[in-house]
N, C-alpha and C positions, 0 to 999 in steps of 0.2 A: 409431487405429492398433493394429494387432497386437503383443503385445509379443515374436513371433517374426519381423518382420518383418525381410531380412536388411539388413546394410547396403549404402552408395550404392557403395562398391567390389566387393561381393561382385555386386552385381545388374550391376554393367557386367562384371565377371568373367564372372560364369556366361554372360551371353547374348551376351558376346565367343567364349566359349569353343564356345559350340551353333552361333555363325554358323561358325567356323573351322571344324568337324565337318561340315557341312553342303559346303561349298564345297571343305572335302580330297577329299571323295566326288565331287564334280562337278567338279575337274581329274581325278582318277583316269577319270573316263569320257570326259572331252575329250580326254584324253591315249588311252585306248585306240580310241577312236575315230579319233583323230587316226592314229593307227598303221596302223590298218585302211586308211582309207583311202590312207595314202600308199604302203602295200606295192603295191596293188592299181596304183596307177596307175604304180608303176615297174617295177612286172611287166608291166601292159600296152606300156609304152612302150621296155620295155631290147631293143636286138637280140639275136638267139640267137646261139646260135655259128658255125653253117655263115655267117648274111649278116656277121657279126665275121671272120670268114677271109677272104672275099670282100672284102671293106674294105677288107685288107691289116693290117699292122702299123701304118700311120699312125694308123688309128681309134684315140682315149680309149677306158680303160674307166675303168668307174666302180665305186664302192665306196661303204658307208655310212659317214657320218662321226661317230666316237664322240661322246655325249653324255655330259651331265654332270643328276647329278639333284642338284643344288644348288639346293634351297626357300628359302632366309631369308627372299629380294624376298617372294616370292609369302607367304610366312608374317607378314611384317610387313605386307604388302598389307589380309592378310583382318582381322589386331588394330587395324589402322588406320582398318576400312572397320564399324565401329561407328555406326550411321544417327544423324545429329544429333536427331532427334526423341528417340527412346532416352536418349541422355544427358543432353537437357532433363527429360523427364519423371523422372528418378532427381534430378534438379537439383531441382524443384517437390517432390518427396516429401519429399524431405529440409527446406526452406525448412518446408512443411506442419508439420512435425513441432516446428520449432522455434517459432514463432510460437504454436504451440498451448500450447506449456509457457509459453513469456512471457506468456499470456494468462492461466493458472492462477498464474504466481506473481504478477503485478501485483497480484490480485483476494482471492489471501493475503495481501498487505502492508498492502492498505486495510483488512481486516478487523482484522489486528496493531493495526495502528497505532489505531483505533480512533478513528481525528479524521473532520470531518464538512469533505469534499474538492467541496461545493457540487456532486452529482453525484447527481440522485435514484434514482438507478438505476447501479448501480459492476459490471453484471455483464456479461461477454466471450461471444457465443453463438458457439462454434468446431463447432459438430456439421453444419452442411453442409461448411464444409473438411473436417473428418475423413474424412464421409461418400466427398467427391470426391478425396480423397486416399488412405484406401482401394483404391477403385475405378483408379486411376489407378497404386497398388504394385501391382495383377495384372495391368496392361498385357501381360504374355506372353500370356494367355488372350484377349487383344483383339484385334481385326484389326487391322491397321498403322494404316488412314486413321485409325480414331477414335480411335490416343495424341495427335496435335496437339492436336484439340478438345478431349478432358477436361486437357492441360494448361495447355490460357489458360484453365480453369474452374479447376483448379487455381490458378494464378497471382491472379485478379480475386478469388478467395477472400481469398488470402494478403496481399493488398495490403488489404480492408476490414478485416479482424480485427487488422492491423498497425497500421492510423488508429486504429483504438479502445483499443490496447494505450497508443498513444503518447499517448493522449489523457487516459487513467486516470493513467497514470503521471506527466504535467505536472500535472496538477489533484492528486494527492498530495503531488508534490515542493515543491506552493505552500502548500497547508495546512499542510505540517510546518513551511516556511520560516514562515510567519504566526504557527503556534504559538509557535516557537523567539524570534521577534521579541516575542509579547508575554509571554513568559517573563523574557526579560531586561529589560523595561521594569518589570515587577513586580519585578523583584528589588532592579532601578535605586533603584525607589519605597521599595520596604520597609528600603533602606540608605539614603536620604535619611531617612526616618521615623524612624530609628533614632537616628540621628547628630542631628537635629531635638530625639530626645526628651531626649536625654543630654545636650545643651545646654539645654531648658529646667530638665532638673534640677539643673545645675550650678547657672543662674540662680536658680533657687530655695534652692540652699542656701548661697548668698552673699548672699543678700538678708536685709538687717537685720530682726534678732524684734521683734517688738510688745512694747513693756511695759507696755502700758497692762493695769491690774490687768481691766478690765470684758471685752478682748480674750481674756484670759488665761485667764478664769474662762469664757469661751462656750466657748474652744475644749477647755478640759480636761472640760466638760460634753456637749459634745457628739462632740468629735473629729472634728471638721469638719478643711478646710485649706484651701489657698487657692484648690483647683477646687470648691468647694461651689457648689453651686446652689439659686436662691433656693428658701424652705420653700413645698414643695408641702402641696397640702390633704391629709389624713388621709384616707384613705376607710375605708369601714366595707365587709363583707362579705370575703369574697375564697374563692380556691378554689373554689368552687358551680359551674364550669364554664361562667361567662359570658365571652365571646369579644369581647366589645364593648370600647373600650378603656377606658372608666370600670372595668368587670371587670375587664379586664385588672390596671389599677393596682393595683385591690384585691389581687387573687390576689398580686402583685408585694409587696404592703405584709406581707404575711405571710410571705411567704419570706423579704424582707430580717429582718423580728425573727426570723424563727426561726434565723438565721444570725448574729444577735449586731449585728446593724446598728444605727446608730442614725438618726431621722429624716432626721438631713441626708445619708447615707448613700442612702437612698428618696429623696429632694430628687434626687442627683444623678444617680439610675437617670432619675426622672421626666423632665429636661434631656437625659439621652441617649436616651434612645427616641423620645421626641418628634422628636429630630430624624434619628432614623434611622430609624423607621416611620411616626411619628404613634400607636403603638400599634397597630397595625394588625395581627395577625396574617397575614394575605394578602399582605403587601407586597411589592414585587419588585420589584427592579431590573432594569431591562431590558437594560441596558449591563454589569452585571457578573454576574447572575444569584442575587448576593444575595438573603435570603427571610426574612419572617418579623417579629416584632417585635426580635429582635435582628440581625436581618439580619446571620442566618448565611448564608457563601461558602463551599460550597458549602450550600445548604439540608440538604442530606442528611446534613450533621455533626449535624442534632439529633435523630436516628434514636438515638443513642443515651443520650438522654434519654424516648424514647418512639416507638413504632411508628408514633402519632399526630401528627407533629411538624406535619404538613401542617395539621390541622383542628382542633388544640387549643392555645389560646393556654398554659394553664398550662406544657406539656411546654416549650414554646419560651422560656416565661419559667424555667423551670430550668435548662434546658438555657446558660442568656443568662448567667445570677448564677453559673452554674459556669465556663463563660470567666471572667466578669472574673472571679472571684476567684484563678482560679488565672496569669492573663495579669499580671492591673494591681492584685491584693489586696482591691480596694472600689471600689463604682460612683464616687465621686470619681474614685478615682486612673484611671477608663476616663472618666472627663469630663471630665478634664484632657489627656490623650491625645487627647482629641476637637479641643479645643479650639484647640490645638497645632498640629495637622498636620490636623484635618479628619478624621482614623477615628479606630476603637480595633481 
């Protein structure tokens, strides 16, 4: 569409106003004609004077009878007489124009919204409407018979690109509603968890201390507690950039010392990964899209441990020890959280 294009009152205006112009001139000639002729035939038909004498005085005469040039009928006639096709067609320009815009913001909002609306293909093609809706705003330049035709083209246009608007737009309104639904089922979850954790800590810290001296002397040696997990093997190497999960371990065994950990500390890393990857740097959850050997939600949080996050166990294992530490302190206190509610 033109963005000079006039609007749907101006266009029955103006071409109300060319037909009234057109048809004032053609009473003005039916009227002069009409004159002509009636002078004539009452000139031929009026008696003269000498046969009006002969007559006598009984004879009628006759006289013109004044008129009146009073237009309104005839002027409301011509604004009335606006051809229904005319008004259809300014009808379909207009509908054209709005469907077109609904089809560009639909196609805006899927892009916003940025959710995945089960639709492989989210795009509106409005360029033969335009096209015949165009063609169909210069209807004055057209001969009469062909405005019907280009407006059922018109119209069979505006009715497909309408199914498709409606179409985008139900398949958006579901995906939001889906997102929305499992937003609040997470949140449902992570206030259970919460409430879950805070009750096992409670439990934990009503629960009677050990006095036993041999209890006393493990736990102040090592600083374990009561989410320990049983002592894993030591392994030897680590960081070399072995991806496998014996590597894996290793590379892990060195960052917990270098972080002030102790064995049972790596014991309780070991119990969690195991059952959150297997060590697996590849791993993935298919159902939550979780990734990685700490299976991180989204995987893309351990970008910023390393550009690498996808292809290098190390990054992922750093990336894993900085969570817990900063979430739950020590890999205990996230394999106790594990244990609890089933994550960390």
């Amino acid at each position: 569409m033109h963005s000079n294009t006039p609007s749907t009152a101006t266009r029955r205006t103006r071409r109300a106003a060319d037909r009234r112009s057109h048809n004032r001139r053609a009473v003005v000639a039916s009227g002069l004609a009409f004159g002509i002729v009636a002078a004539a035939a009452f000139a031929s038909t009026a008696p003269s004077a000498p046969a009006q004498a002969e007559a006598g005085a009984s004879t009628p005469t006759f006289s013109l009878v004044s008129y009146s040039t009073y237009s309104a009928p005839l002027t409301a006639t011509v604004a009335a007489a606006v051809p229904e096709e005319t008004v259809a067609a300014d009808e379909a320009v207009e509908a054209a124009a709005s469907v077109t815009s609904a089809a560009a913001s639909v196609q805006a909002d899927i892009a916003a919204s940025g959710l995945d609306i089960g639709e492989p293909d989210t795009s509106v093609d409005t360029a033969a409407l335009e096209e015949a809706a165009a063609r169909l705003d210069a209807a004055d330049a057209l001969p009469a018979p062909l405005v019907p035709s280009i407006t059922e083209e018109v119209t069979a246009l505006i009715a497909s690109v309408d199914s498709r608007v409606n179409q985008l737009r139900g398949s958006l309104d579901g995906a939001a509603a889906k997102k929305a639904e499992e937003e609040a089922a997470a949140e449902q979850a992570r206030l259970e968890a919460e409430a879950a954790a805070a009750e096992a800590a409670e439990a934990a810290a009503s629960a009677p201390v050990s006095t036993s001296s041999s209890s006393s002397s493990s736990s102040a040696s090592t600083g374990s507690s009561s989410a320990s997990a049983p002592a894993a093997p030591i392994p030897s190497g680590g960081t070399g950039g072995d991806n496998s999960p014996e590597g894996a371990k290793a590379t892990a065994y060195v960052m917990v010392q270098a972080r002030g950990w102790g064995d049972d500390q790596y014991s309780c890393l070991v119990s969690l990964w195991n059952k959150e990857s297997g060590w697996n740097y590849q791993a993935m959850n298919r159902s939550s899209g979780a990734y990685g050997i700490p299976q991180a939600l989204p995987g893309s949080k351990m970008s910023s441990a390393g550009a690498d996050w996808q292809t290098n166990a190390a990054t992922q294992i750093s990336w894993g020890l900085g969570y817990i530490s900063g979430r739950y302190g020590t890999p205990c206190g996230a394999w106790g959280q594990s244990q609890s509610v089933g994550w960390y």
